[in-house]
C-alpha positions as CSV (number, residue, x, y, z in Angstrom):
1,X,0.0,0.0,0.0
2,X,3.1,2.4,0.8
3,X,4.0,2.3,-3.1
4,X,0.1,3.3,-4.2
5,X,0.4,6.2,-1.7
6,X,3.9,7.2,-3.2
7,X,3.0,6.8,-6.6
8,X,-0.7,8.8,-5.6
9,X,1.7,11.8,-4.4
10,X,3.9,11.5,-7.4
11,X,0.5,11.7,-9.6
12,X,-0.9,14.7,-7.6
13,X,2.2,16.8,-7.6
14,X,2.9,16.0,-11.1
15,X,-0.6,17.4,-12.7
16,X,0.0,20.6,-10.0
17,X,3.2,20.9,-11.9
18,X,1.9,20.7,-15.2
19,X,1.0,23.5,-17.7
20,X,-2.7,22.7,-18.5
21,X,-3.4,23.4,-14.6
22,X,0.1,26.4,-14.4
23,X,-2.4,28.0,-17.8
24,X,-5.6,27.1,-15.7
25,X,-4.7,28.8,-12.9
26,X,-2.9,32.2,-14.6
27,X,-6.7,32.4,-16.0
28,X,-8.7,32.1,-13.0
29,X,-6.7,34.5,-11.6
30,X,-7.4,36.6,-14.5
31,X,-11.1,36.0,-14.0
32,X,-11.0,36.9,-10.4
33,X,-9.4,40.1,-11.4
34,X,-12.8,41.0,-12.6
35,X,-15.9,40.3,-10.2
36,X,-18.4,40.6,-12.8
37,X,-17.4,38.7,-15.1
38,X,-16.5,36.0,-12.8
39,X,-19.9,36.3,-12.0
40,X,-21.3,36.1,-15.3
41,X,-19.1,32.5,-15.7
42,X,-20.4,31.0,-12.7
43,X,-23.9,31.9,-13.2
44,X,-23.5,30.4,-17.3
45,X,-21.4,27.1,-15.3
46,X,-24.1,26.2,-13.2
47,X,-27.6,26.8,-15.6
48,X,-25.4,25.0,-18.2
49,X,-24.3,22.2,-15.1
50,X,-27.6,21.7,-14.1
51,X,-28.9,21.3,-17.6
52,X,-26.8,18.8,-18.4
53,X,-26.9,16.7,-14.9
54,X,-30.2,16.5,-15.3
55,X,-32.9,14.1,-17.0
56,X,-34.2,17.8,-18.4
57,X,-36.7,17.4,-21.2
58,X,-39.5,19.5,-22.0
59,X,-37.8,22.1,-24.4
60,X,-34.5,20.0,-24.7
61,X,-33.4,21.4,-27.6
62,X,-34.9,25.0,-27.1
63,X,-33.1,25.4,-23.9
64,X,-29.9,23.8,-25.5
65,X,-29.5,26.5,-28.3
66,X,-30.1,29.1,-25.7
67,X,-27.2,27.9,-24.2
68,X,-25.0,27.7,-27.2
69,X,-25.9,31.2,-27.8
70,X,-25.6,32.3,-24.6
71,X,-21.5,30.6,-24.4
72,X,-21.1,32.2,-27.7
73,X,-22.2,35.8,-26.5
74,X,-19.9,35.6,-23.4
75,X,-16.8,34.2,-25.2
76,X,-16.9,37.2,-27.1
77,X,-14.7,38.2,-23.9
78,X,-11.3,37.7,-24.0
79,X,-10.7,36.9,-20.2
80,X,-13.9,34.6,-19.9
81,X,-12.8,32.9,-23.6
82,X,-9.4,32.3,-22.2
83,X,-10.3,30.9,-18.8
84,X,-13.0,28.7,-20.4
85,X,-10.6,27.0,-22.8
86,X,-8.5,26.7,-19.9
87,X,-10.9,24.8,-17.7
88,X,-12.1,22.9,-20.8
89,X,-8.3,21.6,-21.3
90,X,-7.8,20.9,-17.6
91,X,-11.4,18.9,-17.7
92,X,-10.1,16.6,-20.8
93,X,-7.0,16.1,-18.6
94,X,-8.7,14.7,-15.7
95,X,-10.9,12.8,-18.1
96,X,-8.1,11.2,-20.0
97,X,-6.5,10.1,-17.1
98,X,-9.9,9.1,-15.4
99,X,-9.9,6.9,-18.8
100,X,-6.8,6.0,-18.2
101,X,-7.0,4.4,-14.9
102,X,-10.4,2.4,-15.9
103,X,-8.8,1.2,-18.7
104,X,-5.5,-0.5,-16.4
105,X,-7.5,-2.2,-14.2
106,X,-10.3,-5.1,-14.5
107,X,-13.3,-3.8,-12.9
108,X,-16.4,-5.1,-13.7
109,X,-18.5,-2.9,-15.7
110,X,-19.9,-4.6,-18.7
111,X,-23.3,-3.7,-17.4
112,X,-23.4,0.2,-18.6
């Protein structure tokens, strides 16, 4: 168990080190630089969050364009663009190593 925890901290410090989270975390600095737009992330985050964690679907599609609008109107912003790519990158990250990790061990989950 001593080698999982090492290897765990190895992991851990290694993606703090890396330059997808270093670029994350120049642009959330960036965005917390401005209160209102940080605002106007987190508010499109979590309607877009809740949208999509839910089994939403009475005006499914209408409620999905108003979304893609609604990214494409506040991307116009160069701060809000550049963090959103960045969390976007550090997301796939996660997810690839997520991936990863499923795919080097056997656990049994031919049911999904």
């Amino acid at each position: 168990m001593e080698e999982y925890y090492a290897g765990k901290e190895a992991l851990l410090q290694a993606l703090q080190e890396c330059e997808t989270y270093r670029i994350y975390l120049e642009k959330k600095k960036e965005l917390d630089q401005a209160p209102e737009k940080r605002r106007i992330v987190n508010a499109f985050r979590k309607r877009n969050f809740d949208f999509r964690s839910s089994r939403y679907t009475e005006n499914y599609n209408q409620v999905l364009d108003q979304l893609a609008t609604d990214m494409e109107e506040i991307r116009e912003d160069r701060v809000i663009d550049e963090f959103l790519a960045a969390e976007l990158a550090l997301c796939r990250l996660i997810q690839d190593l997520f991936n990863d990790i499923m795919a080097s061990i056997d656990m049994d989950m031919d049911f999904i």
